[in-house]
C-alpha positions as a Markdown table, in Angstrom:
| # | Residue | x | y | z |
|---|---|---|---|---|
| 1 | Unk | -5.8 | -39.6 | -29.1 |
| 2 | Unk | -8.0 | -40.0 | -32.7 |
| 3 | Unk | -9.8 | -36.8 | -33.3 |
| 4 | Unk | -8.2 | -34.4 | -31.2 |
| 5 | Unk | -5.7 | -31.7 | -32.4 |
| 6 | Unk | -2.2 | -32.0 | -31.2 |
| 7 | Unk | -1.6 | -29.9 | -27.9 |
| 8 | Unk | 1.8 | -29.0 | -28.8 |
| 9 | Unk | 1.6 | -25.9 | -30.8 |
| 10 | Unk | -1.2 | -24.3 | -29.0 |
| 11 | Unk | 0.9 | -24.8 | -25.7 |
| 12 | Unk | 3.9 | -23.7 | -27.4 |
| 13 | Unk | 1.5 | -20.2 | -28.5 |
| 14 | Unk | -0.1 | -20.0 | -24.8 |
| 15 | Unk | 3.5 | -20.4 | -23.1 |
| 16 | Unk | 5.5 | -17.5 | -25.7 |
| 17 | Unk | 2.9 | -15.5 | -25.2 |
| 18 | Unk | 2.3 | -15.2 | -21.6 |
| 19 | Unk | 6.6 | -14.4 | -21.3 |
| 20 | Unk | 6.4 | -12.1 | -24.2 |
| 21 | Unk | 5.9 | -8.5 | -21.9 |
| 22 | Unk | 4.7 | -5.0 | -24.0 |
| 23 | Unk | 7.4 | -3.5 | -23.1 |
| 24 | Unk | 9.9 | -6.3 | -25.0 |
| 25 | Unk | 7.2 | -6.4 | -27.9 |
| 26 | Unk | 7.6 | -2.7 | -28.7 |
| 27 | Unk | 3.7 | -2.3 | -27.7 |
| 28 | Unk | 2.5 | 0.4 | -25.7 |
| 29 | Unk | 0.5 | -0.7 | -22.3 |
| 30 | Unk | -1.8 | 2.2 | -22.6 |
| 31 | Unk | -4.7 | 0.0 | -21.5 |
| 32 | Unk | -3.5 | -0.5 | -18.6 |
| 33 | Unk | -4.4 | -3.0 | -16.6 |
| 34 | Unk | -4.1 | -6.8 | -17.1 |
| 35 | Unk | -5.9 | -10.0 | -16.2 |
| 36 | Unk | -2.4 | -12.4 | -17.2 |
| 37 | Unk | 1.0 | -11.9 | -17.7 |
| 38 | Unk | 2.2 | -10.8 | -21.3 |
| 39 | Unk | 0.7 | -10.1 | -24.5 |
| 40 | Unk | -3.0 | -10.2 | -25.5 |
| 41 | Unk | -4.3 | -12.2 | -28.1 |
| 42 | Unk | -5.4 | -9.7 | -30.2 |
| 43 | Unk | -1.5 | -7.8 | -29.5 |
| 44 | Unk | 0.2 | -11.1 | -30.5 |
| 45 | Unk | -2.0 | -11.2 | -33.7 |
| 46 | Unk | -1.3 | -8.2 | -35.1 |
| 47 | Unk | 2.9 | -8.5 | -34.1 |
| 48 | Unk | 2.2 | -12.3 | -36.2 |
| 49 | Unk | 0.3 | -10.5 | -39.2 |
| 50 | Unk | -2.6 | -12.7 | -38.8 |
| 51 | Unk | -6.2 | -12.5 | -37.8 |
| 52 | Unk | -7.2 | -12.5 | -34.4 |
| 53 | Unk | -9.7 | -15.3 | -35.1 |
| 54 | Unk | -6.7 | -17.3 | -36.9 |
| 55 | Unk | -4.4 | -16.9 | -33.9 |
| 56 | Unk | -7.1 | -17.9 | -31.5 |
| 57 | Unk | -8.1 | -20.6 | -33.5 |
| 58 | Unk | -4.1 | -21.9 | -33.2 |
| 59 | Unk | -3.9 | -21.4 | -29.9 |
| 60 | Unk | -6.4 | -23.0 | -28.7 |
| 61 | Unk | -6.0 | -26.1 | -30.8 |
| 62 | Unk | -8.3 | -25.8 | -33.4 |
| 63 | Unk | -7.1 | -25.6 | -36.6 |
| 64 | Unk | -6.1 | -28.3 | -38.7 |
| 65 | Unk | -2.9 | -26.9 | -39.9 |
| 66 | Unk | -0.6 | -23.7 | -39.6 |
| 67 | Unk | 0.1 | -21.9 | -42.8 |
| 68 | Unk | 4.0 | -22.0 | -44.0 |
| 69 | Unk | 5.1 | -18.9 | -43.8 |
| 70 | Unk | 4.7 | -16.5 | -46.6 |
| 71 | Unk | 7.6 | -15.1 | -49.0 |
């Protein structure tokens, strides 16, 4: 549909990042607690080496365009 960002990469992000657990991710659960399965945002950000803002923006389908990946 005209106008609206393509649904296929923030799916993609939502899906990987609900079956990615802490414990596979190296991360430590110290929080506690959890409203979903996996990783949080703001966890999967810093793993990624982006803003938290960025990532969100990805995921939720709307940004224009992913970066390529750096050197």
């Amino acid at each position: 549909m005209p106008g609206h960002p393509e649904p296929r990469l923030a799916d993609f992000l939502r899906a990987a990042r609900g079956r990615l657990t802490p414990e596979r991710a190296g991360i430590s659960d110290a929080a506690g607690r959890r409203r979903v399965e996996g990783l949080r945002r703001e966890e999967l950000a810093i793993l990624a080496g982006v803003s938290v803002d960025y990532y969100t923006r990805l995921e939720q389908g709307r940004s224009k365009s992913a970066s390529p990946e750096g050197p």
